[in-house]
C-alpha positions as CSV (number, residue, x, y, z in Angstrom):
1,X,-10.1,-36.9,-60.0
2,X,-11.2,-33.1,-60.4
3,X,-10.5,-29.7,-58.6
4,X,-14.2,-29.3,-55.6
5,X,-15.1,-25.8,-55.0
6,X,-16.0,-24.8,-51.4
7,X,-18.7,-22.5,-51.7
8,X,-18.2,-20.2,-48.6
9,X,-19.7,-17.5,-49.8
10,X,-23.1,-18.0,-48.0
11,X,-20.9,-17.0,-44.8
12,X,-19.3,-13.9,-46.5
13,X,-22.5,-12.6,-48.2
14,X,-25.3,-12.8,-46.5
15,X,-27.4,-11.4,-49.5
16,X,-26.5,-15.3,-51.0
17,X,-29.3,-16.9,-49.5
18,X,-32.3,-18.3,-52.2
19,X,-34.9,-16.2,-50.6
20,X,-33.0,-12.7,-51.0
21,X,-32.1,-13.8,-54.3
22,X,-35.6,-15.2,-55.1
23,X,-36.9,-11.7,-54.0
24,X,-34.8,-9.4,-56.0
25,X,-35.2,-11.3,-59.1
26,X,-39.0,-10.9,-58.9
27,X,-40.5,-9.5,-62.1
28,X,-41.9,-6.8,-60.0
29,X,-39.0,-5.7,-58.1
30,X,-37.3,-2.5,-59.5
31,X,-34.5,-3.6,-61.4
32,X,-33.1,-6.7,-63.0
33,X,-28.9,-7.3,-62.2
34,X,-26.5,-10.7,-61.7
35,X,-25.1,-8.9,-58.7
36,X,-26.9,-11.5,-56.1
37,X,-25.5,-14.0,-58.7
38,X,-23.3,-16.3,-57.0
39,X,-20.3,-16.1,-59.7
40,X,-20.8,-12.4,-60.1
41,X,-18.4,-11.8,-57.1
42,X,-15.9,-14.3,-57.7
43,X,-13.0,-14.3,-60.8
44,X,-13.5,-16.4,-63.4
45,X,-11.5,-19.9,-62.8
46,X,-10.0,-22.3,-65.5
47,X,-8.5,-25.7,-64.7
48,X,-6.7,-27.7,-66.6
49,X,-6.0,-31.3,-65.8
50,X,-2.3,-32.0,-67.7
51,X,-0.2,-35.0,-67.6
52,X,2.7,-34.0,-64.9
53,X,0.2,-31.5,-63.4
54,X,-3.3,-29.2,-63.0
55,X,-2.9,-25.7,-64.2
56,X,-5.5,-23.4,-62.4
57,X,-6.2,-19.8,-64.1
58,X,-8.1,-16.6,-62.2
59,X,-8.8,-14.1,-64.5
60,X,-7.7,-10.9,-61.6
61,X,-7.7,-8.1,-64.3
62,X,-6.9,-4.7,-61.9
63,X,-4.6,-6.4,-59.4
64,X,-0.6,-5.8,-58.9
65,X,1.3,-9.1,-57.8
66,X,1.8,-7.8,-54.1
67,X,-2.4,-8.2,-53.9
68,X,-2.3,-11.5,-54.2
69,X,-2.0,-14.3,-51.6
70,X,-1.8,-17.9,-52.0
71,X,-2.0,-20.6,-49.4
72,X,-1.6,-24.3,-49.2
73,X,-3.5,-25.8,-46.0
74,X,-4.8,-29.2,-45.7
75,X,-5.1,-29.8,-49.2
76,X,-7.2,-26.8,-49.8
77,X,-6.0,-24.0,-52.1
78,X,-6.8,-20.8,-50.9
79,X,-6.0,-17.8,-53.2
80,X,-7.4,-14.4,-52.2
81,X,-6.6,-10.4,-53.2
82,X,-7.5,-7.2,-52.1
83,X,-6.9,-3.9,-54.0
84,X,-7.5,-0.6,-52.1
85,X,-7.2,3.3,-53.5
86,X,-7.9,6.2,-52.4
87,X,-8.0,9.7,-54.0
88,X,-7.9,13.2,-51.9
89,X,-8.0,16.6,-53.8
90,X,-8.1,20.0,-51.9
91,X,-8.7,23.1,-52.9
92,X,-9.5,26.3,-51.2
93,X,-13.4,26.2,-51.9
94,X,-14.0,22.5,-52.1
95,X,-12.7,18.9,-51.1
96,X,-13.1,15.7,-53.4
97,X,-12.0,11.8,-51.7
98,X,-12.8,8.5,-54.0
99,X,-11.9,5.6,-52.9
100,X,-12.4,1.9,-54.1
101,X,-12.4,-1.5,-52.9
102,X,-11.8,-5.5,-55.1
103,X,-11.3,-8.3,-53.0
104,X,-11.9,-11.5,-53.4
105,X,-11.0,-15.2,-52.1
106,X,-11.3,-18.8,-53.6
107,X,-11.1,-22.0,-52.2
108,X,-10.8,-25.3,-53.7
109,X,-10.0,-28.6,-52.3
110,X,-7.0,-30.2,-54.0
111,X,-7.7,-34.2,-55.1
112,X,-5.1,-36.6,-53.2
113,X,-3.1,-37.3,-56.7
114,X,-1.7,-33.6,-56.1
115,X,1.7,-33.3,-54.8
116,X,1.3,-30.6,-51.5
117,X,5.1,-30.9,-50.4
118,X,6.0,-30.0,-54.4
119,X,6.4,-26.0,-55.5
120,X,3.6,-24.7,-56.6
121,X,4.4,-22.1,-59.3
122,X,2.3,-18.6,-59.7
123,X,2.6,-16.6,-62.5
124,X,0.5,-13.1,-62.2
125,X,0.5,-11.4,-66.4
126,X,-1.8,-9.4,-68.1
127,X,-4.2,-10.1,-65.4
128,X,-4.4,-13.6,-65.2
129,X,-3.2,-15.3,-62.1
130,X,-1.2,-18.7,-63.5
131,X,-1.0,-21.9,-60.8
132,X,0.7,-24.6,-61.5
133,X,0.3,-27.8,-59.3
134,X,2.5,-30.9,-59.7
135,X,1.0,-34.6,-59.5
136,X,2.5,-37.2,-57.1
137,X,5.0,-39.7,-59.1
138,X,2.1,-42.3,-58.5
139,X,-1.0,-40.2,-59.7
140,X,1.1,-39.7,-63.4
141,X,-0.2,-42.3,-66.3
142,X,2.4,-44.3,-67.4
143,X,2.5,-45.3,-71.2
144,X,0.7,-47.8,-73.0
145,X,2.4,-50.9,-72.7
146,X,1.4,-53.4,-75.9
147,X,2.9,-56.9,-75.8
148,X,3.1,-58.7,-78.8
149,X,1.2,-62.1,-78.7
150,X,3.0,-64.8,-79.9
């Protein structure tokens, strides 16, 4: 059984519905860009389906570990970040501010074979985000049993 993405985003970004994108992919419209691209806005995700467990990885380049929040809820796996900055200089004849903004938030819904009482184990390095999800006892393959035939 496999890791199911909820796709939420339609609620978030209202700028994901087919006709928007439909109209600002037009050959005629002024420019050409994957922002209105669904995956644009969202980390890329790897998962891994392992004998004693599913190893989930979010590539998060930019973020610190404190960003970073992970939640277990009703067998859906909700990991989300949100990195802010700001910037002020003064001087006597002028003022500068910058300021940016990354945040973003995935949700999948776990398959039964994963344990949701077990640890889950996150590892944040060199910007990829690390879970590690244990499988229920049941859920693991035993061996290959051959009996000889006599």
């Amino acid at each position: 059984m496999s890791l199911i993405k909820f796709n939420n985003r339609n609620r978030l970004f209202p700028w994901n519905n087919n006709q928007l994108k439909d109209f600002f992919s037009s050959d005629d419209f002024l420019f050409s860009d994957d922002f209105f691209d669904e995956d644009s806005l969202m980390p890329a995700m790897n998962v891994k389906e392992l004998d004693e467990e599913f190893e989930v990885e979010f590539a998060a380049p930019g973020f610190k570990k404190s960003d970073f929040e992970v939640t277990l809820e009703n067998h859906v796996l909700n990991v989300s970040a949100k990195k802010e900055t700001k910037k002020e200089e003064e001087d006597k004849d002028y003022m500068r501010k910058e300021f940016s903004y990354n945040a973003f938030k995935r949700s999948l819904r776990l398959p039964e074979t994963v344990d949701d009482m077990a640890d889950i184990k996150a590892i944040y390095n060199d910007g990829i985000l690390k879970l590690n999800l244990h499988k229920k006892e049941q859920a693991k393959e035993t061996p290959k049993k051959v009996i000889e035939v006599i």
